[in-house]
N, C-alpha and C positions, 0 to 999 in steps of 0.2 A: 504494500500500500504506500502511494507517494505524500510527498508532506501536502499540507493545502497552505492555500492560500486566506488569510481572514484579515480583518479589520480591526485595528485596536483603536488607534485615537484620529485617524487620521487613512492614511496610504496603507496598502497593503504588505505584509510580512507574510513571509513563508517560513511557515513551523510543522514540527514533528504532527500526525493527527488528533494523536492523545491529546494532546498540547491543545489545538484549536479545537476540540470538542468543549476539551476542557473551558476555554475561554467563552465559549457559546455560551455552558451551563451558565459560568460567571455573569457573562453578560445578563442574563435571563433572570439572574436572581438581584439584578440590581448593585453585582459589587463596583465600586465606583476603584479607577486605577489609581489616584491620589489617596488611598485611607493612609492616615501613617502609620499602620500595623493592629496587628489584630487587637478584638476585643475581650478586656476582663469581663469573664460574665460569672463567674464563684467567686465567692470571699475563700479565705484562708479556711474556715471551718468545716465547711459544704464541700470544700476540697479535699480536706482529711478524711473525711466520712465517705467521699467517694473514693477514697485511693484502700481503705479499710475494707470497702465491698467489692474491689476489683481483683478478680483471679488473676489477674498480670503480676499484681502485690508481691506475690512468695517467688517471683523467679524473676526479682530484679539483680541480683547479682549474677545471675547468670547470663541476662542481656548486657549487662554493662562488659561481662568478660569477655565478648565474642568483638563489641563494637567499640571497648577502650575510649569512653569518652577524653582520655588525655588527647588524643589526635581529632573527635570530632565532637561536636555537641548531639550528646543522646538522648530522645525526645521517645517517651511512654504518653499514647495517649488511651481516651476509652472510643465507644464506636461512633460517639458525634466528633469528634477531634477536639475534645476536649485535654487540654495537658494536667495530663497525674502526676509524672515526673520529667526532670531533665537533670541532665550532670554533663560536666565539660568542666576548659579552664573558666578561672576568672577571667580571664580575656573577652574568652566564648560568650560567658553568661552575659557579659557587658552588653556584648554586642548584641545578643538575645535579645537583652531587656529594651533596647530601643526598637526594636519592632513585632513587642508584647509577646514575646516568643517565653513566654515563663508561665508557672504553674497558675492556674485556673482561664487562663485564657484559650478562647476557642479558636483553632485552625482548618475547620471546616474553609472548604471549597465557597461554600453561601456567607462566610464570616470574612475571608481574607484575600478571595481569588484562588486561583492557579498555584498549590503547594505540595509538596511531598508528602504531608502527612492527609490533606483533603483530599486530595489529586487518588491517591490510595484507594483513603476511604469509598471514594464515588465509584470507583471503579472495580473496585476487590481485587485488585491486583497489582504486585509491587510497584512502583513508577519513581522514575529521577525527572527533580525539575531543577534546570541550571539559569542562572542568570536570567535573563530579558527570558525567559519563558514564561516568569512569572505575572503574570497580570497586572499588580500591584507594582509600582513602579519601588517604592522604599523596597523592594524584596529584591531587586536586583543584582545586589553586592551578592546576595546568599544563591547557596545552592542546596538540595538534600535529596535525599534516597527515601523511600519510606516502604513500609511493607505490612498488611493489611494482617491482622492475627485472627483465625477463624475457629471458632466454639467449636470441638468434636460433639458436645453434645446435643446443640443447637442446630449448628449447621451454618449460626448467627456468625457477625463480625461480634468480635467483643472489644476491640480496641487496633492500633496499629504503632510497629516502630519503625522509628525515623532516627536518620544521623542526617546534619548538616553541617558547613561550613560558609565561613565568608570568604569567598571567592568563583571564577567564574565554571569550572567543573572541579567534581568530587573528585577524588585518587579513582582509579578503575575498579579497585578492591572492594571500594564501599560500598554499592550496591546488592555484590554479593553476600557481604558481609549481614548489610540489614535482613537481608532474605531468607538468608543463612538463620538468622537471629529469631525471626519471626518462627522460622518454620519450628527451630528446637522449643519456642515456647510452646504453640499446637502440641511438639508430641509429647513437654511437661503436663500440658492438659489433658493430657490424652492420658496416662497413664494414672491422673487420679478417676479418670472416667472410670479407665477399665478395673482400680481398685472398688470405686463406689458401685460399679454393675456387677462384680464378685458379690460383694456385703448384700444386693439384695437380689440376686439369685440365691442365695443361702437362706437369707430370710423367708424368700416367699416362692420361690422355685419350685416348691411340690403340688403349686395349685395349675404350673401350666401344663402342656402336654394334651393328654383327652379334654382336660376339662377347658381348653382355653390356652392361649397364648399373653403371656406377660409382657407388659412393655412399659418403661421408664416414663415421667410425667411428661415428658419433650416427645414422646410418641416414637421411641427405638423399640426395637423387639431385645426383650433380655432371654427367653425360654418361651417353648414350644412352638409348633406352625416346622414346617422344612425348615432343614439346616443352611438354606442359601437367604433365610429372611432373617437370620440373627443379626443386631446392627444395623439392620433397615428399618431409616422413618416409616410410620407409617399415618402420621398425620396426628396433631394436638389434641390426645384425646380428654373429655368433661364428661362426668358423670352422668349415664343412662343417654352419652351421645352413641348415634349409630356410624360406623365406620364401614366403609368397602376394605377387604382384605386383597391383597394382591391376587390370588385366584377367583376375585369377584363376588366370593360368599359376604355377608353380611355381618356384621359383628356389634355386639352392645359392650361398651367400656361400664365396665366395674369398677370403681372406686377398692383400692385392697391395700390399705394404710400409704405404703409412696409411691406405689407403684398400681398401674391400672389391668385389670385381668379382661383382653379382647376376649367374651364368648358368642364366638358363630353360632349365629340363628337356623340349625335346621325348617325346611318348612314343615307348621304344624307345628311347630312345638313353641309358644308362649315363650314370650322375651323374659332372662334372667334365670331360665330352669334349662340344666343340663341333663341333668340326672347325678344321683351321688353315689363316690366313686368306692366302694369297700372294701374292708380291709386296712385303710389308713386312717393314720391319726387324727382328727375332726378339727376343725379347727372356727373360728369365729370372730368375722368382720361386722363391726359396727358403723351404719356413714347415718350421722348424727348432727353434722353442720348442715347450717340454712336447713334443715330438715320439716319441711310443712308436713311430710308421710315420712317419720325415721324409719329405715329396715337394717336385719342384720341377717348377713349372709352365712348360713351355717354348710360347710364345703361349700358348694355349689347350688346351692337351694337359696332364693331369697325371700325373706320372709319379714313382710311389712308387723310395723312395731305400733302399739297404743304410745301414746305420752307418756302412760304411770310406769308402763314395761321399758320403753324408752330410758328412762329417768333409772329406772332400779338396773339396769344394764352397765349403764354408765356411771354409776357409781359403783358398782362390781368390778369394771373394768379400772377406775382410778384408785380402788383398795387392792390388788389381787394376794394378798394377806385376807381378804374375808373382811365383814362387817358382825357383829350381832345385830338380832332383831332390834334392840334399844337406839345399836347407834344409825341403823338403817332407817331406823324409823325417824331421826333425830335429824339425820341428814335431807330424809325427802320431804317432811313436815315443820320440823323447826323443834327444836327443846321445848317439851310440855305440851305437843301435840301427835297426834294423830296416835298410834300405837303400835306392838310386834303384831298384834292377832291382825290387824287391818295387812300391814305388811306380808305376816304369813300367808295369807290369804291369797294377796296379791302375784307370791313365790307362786303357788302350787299352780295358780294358769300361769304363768313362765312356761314351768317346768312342762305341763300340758303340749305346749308349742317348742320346746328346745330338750324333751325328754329331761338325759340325766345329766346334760350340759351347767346346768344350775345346781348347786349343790348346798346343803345345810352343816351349822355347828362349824363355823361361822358360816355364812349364806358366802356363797363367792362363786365363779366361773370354773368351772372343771376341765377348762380343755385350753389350750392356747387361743389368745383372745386378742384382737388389733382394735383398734379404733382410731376415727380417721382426726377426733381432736387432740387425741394423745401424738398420732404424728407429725402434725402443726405443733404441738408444745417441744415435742423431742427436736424437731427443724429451727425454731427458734431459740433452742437451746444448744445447737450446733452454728450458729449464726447465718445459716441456709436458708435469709428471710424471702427469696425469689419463690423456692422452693415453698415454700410455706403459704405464699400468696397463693399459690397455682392451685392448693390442695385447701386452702378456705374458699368454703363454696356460701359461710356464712357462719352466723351465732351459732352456738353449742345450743341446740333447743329451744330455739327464741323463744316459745310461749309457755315454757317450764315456771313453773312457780318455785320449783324447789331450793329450800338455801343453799346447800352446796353445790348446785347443778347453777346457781345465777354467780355466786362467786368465783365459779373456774369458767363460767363464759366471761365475766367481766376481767378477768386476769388475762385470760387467751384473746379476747377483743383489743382489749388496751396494750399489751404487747407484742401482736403485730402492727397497730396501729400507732405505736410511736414509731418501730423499728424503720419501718417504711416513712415513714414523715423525717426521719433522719437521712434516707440514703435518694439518691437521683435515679431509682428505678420505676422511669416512667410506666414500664408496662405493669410490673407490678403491681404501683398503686392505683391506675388504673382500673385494674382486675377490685382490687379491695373499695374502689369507688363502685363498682356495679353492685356489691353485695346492698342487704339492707344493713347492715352495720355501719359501710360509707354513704351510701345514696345522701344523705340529709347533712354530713358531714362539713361545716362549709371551711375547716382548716385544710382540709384532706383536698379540697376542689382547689383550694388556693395555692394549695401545695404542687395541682397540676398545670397550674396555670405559669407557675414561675417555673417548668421543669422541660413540659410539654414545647413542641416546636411552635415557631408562630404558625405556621400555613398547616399544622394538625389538626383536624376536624374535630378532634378529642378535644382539643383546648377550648374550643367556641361553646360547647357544651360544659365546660367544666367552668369557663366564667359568668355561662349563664346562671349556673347555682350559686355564684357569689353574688349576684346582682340580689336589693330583696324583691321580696313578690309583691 
């Protein structure tokens, strides 16, 4: 492909294609060739909290060893070209700072022009931009290499590295170099993938196979379906959403503590029931967020829950030491209310619907037992508040009266919702805006609006809940 020809301010230049595509986008978003370097858009603290929640974080010395910022300035951004980190000399930084080349300002392509680390970004794919290729005329002393870093578990960008210098091209080396850099972070990500897809194939491995196909909340296959579809996306899947399987069959996503259990719908046979598989150990899924109909999945059987059974479930599931009738009853009613006989009562239709599952002296769960707000508390106790977002589908019980069932929703509500009001993951708090937890939320909307892109359709809706009614 030959260079083109385009229009900067005036007469025509002939540039690389990248290059004048690139300058189109520019053009089209309005970047003007006189800025005098990019924009601060985080303060110092917004900054810390985002470089805290970026996966690039733990394998910064390992990019700084490949790319030596002694010879060049190394630039860490996340997937809007935001800057996490830089290092180089004091020279370097100098020269950085006069065209806001430093930590919280943005290098997007629609923030600065034509740059190594935007230029990237737009494109997913590494690019050098030297001298007068840059848009932005203040950017023309510099040059840099950048190289776009891509989520094994996403599929997503999650940020890009960049090396620069002030002068008119890079050494030959450097480009490699960043590319080089980029890639060994992918396979550091990569390798905690494949440690974390170990942990819950172990976990919950035994429910794929006949009964259904496992697959990660990003929608990867971890177990069962043919061995050529291990690793393969197969689309974002939400609870009781229907999915096409690669051979066309149909599939209903199960919610199965972090991970989603795809079961193909024979025809004729009723969405959610496989049949249960014997001879194995029994085991028991509770999905009890945003729950208007709680059910809990015993193998393979699903079986819709009252409130009261709901409620004594989940407080089974938050004791697995047992409760007595006193404090079970202490717990769904309140101190000096309700009583064991009411409670016992309530055990024996349990027991009716989940056999010998349920068990006496203390009352507790007899079998291994998951639930889906125990694995939002465990995720945000591993600081995996993304994760955590994806698998609140809402309140623990919203219309629960019970004391201890509104005090572990109100614990599990409020911290995921500061955690998220801390970090700049727009999707995420997104998602926790569509709950009825966020919906009415007006810090959480405000929060998207200062996060959200301007020209994002999510943001127009998120200022209209700031405005009053």
């Amino acid at each position: 492909m030959g260079a083109a020809r385009v229009v900067r301010d005036g007469p025509f230049q002939t540039v690389r294609p990248v290059i004048g595509e690139s300058w189109r986008r520019c053009r089209a978003a309005g970047v003007d060739t006189r800025l005098r370097g990019a924009p601060v858009v985080n303060d110092p603290r917004t900054v810390a909290r985002a470089r805290a929640a970026h996966p690039l974080g733990p394998h910064l010395d390992t990019l700084r060893a490949v790319l030596d910022p002694a010879e060049n300035l190394v630039v860490v951004t996340d997937a809007t070209g935001l800057v996490l980190w830089r290092d180089g000399t004091s020279a370097a930084l100098r020269e950085a700072d006069r065209v806001g080349l430093s930590e919280g300002a943005c290098w997007s392509e629609e923030a600065v022009g034509t740059n190594g680390v935007g230029t990237s970004l737009a494109t997913g794919r590494p690019q050098v931009v030297s001298s007068t290729e840059h848009l932005a005329l203040v950017l023309h002393p510099w040059s840099e290499a950048g190289a776009p870093v891509i989520d094994p578990d996403t599929g997503g960008v999650v940020g890009c590295v960049a090396a620069g210098t002030v002068a008119r091209r890079l050494h030959p080396a450097v480009p490699s170099l960043v590319t080089a850099a980029a890639r060994l972070a992918e396979a550091r990500l990569e390798l905690a993938v494949v440690r974390r897809d170990e942990e819950l194939r172990e976990r919950y491995g035994r429910h794929a196979g006949a009964r259904g196909i496992l697959v990660t909340s990003t929608g990867r296959v971890l177990a069962g379906g043919p061995a050529a579809w291990r690793g393969r996306r197969l689309g974002l899947p939400l609870p009781d959403d229907l999915l096409i399987l690669p051979d066309g069959r149909r599939a209903f996503a199960e919610p199965l503590g972090e991970v989603f259990l795809l079961c193909p719908r024979p025809t004729g046979v009723p969405a959610g029931f496989a049949g249960v598989q014997r001879g194995s150990q029994p085991s028991l899924t509770l999905s009890l967020l945003g729950a208007a109909r709680p059910y809990a999945r015993l193998d393979a059987r699903r079986l819709p829950l009252s409130l009261r059974h709901a409620e004594i479930l989940a407080l089974l599931a938050m004791h697995p030491g047992g409760l007595s009738g006193d404090r079970l009853s202490a717990c769904l009613y309140g101190d000096g209310e309700g009583s064991p006989v009411t409670v016992r009562a309530e055990i024996h239709r349990l027991r009716d619907r989940l056999g010998g599952m349920v068990r006496a002296k203390p009352y507790r769960i007899g079998c291994e037992v998951e639930a889906d707000f125990l694995v939002v508390r465990r995720l945000l106790d591993e600081g995996d508040v993304a994760t955590a977002a994806r698998l609140f589908q809402g309140e623990l019980l919203p219309s629960s009266d019970s004391p201890a069932i509104r005090a572990e929703r109100d614990e599990i509500t409020g911290r995921i919702r500061r955690q998220l009001l801390d970090r700049d993951d727009a999707e995420a708090l997104w998602r926790f805006a569509r709950t009825d937890a966020g919906r009415a939320d007006l810090e959480v909307h405000e929060r998207l609006v200062e996060i959200l892109p301007a020209d994002d359709p999510r943001r127009i809706t998120a200022a209209a809940r700031c405005r009053p009614s």
